[in-house]
FIDRENDREN-520186 format. One line per 8 residues: their letters; for each residue z, x, y of C-alpha. Coordinates in Angstrom, 3 decimals. Layout:
a> Z X Y ~ ...
# end
This chain:
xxxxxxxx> -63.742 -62.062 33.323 ~ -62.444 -62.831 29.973 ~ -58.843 -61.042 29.216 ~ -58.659 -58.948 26.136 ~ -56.809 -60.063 23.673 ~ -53.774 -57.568 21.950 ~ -54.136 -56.294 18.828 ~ -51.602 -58.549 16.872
xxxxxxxx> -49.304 -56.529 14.684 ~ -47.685 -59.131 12.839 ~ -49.660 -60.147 9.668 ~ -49.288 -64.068 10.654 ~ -50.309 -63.845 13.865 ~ -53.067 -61.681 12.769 ~ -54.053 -64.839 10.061 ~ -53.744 -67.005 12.505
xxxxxxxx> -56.389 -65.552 15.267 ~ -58.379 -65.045 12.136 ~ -58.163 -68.680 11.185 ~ -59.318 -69.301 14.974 ~ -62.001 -67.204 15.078 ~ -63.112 -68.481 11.469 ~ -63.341 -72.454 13.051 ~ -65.174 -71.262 15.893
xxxxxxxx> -67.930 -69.482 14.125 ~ -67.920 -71.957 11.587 ~ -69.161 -74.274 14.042 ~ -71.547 -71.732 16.048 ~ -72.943 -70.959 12.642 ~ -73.475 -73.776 10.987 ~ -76.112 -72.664 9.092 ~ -74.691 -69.397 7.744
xxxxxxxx> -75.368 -68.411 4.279 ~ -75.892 -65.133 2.462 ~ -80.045 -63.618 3.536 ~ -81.010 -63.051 0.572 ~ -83.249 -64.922 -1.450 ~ -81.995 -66.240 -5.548 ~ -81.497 -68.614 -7.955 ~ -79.221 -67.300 -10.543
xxxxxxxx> -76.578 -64.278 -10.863 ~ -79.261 -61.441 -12.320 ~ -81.880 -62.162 -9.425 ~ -78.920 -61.558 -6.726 ~ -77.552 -58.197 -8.578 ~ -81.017 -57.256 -8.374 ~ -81.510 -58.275 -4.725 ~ -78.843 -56.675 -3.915
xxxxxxxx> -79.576 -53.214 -5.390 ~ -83.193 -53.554 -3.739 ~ -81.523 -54.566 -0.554 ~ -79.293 -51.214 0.220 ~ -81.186 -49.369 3.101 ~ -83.702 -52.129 3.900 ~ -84.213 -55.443 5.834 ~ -83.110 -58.668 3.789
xxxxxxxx> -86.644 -59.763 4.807 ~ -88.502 -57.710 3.169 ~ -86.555 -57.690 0.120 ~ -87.174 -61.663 0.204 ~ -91.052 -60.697 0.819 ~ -90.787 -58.581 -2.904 ~ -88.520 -60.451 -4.752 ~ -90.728 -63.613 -5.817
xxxxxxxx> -93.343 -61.981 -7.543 ~ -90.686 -59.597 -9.075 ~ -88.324 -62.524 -10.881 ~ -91.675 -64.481 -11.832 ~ -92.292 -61.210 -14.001 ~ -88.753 -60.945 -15.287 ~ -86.515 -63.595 -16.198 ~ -83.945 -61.823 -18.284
xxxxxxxx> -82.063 -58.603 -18.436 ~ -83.882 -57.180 -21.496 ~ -87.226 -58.212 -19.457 ~ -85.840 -55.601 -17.469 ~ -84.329 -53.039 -19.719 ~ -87.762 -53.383 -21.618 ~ -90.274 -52.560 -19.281 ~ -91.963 -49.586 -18.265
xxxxxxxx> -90.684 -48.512 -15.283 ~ -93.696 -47.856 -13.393 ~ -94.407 -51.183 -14.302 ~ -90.918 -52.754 -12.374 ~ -91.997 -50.126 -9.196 ~ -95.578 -51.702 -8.548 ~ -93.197 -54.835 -7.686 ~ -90.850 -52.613 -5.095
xxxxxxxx> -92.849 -50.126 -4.048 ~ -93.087 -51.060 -1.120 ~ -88.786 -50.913 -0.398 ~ -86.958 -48.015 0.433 ~ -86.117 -45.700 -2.071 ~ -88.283 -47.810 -4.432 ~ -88.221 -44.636 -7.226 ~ -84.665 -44.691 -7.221
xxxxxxxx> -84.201 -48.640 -7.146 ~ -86.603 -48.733 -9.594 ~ -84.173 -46.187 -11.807 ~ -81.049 -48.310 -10.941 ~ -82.585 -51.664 -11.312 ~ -83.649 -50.830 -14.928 ~ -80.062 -48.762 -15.956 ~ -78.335 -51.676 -15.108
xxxxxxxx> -80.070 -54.369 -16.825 ~ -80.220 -51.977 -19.902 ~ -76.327 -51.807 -19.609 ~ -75.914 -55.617 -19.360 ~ -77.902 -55.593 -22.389 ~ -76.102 -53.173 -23.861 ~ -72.082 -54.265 -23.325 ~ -72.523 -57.795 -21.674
xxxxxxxx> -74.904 -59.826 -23.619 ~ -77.481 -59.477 -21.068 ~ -75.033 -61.721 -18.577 ~ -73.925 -60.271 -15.180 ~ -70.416 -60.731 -15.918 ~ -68.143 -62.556 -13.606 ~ -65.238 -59.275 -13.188 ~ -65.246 -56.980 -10.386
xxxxxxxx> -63.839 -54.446 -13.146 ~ -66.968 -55.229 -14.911 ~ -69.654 -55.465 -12.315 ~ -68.409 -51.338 -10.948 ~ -69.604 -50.338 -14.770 ~ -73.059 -51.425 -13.879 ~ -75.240 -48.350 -12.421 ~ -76.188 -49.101 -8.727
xxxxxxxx> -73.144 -51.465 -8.307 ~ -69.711 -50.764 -6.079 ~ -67.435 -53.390 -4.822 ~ -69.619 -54.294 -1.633 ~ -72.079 -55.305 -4.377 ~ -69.582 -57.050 -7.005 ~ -67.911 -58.510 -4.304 ~ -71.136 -60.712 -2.721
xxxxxxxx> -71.764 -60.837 -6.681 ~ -68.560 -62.789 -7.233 ~ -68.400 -65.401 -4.185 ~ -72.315 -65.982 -3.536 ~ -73.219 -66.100 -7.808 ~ -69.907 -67.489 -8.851 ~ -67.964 -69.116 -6.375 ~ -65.051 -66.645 -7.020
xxxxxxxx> -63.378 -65.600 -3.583 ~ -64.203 -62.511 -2.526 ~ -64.729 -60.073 0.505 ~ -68.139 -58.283 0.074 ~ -68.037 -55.283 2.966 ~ -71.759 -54.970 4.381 ~ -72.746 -53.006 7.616 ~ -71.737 -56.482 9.675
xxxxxxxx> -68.829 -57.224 7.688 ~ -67.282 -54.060 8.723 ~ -68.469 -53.467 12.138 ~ -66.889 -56.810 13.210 ~ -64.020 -56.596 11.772 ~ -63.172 -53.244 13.007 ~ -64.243 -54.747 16.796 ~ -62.356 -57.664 16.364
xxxxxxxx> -59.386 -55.814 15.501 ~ -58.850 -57.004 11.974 ~ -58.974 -53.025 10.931 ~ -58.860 -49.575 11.687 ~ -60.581 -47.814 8.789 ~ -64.563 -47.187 8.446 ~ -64.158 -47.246 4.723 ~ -65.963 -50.056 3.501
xxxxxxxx> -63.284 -50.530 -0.088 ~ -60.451 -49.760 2.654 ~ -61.584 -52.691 5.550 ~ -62.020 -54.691 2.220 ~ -57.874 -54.390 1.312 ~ -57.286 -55.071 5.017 ~ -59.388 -58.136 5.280 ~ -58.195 -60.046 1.609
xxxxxxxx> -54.461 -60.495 2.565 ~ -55.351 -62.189 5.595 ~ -58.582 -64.405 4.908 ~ -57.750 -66.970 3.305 ~ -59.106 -67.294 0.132 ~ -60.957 -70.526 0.442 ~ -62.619 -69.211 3.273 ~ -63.778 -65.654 2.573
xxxxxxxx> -67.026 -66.135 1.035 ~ -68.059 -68.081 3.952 ~ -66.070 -65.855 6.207 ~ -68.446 -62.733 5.277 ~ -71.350 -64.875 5.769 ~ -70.196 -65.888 9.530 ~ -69.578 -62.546 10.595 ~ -73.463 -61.663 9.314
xxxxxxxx> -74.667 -64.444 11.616 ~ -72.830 -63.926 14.530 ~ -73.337 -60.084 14.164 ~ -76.853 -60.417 14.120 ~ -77.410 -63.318 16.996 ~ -74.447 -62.310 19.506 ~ -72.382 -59.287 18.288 ~ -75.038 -56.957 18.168
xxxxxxxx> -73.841 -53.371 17.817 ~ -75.782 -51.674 20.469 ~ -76.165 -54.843 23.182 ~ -73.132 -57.445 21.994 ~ -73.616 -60.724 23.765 ~ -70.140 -61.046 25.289 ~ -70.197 -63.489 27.729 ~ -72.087 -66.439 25.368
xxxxxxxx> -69.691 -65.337 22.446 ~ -67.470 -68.112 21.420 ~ -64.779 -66.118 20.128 ~ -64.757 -64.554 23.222 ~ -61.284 -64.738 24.271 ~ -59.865 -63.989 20.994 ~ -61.473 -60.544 20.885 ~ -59.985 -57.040 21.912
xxxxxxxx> -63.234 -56.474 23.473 ~ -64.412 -59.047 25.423 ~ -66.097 -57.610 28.326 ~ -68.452 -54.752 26.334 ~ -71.516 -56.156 28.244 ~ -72.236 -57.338 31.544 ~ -73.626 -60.996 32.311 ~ -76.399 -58.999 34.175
xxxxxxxx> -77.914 -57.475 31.522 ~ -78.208 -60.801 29.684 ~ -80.416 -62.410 31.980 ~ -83.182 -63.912 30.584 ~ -82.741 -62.662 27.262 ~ -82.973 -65.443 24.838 ~ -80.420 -66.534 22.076 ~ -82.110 -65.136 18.580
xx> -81.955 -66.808 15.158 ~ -81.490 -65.379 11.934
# end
């Protein structure tokens, strides 16, 4: 049985079992990189907007058709909005998408020259935007180190002991002094994998998890109840 590991109090020591836990997924995860489907900053903002409340999939399934339509932010800011919804009707929320998807093209329009500019400051203006957003904006669109909080992000980072608060902006001011900055972009996309193929909320994976012995909670399932059950990919 593994042993747990203490919560480490002292911000080095904390760094350090983060560095640890960073090489060790880095080489489970090899092939880590953010879901969602894009080829330039405007098609991830609005990938990212469709993506709140719905499976990366899908938004991948929509998104094609959707940026062979509109290649610019004025294509956006231009059309009819029913017009943008036949694309995303069938997401989540697709009215209100729709609504946000459209404000905030007609706002880079309006005060950024139809660029998605490269400032979190800047990317909160934009309707249907908060720092989760701006933040996978900023490292996936731009290379800029940042920590983007999404539901994986934060639920492994609270089990792994890096933070105590459920606040998304909050677990994001708890995770940037310690991640080193060369290494959070990637950082966010290793806890997506290995939250998804081993760390799964409901049924985590314990005893095949490599990080195993570096986590508070190393024994929250039972090698019996992983019998048979085969490893997923992403």
């Amino acid at each position: 049985m593994a042993k747990a590991v203490k919560n480490a109090t002292h911000p080095a020591a904390t760094r350090d079992r983060l560095v640890k836990i960073y090489e060790l997924l880095d080489k489970e995860h090899a092939d880590a990189k953010l879901a969602l489907d894009y080829t330039n900053p405007l098609e991830l903002l609005v990938a990212l907007i469709l993506a709140a409340q719905s499976h990366d999939t899908l938004v991948n399934q929509i998104t094609p058709a959707l940026f062979a339509k509109y290649k610019t932010a004025r294509d956006y800011a231009d059309a009819p909005r029913q017009e943008i919804f036949e694309f995303v009707k069938r997401i989540n929320f697709a009215g209100i998408k729709t609504g946000r998807i459209q404000s905030c093209c007609q706002e880079l329009v309006k005060n950024f020259h139809g660029e998605v500019p490269k400032t979190l400051d800047e990317l909160v203006t934009l309707p249907g935007v908060g720092r989760k957003t701006g933040n996978i904006v900023l490292g996936n669109a731009f290379g800029i180190p940042a920590i983007g909080v999404d539901t994986h992000v934060m639920r492994l980072s609270q089990r792994l002991g890096f933070t105590k608060n459920s606040n998304p902006d909050k677990i994001e001011f708890d995770l940037t002094p310690i991640v080193p900055k060369e290494k959070q972009i990637r950082f966010c996309h290793l806890l997506q994998y290995h939250g998804r193929r081993v760390c799964i909320a409901k049924k985590p994976r314990c005893p095949m998890c490599v990080i195993n012995h570096l986590c508070p909670y190393p024994d929250k399932t039972k090698p019996e109840e992983l019998k048979s059950r085969p490893r997923k990919s992403s």
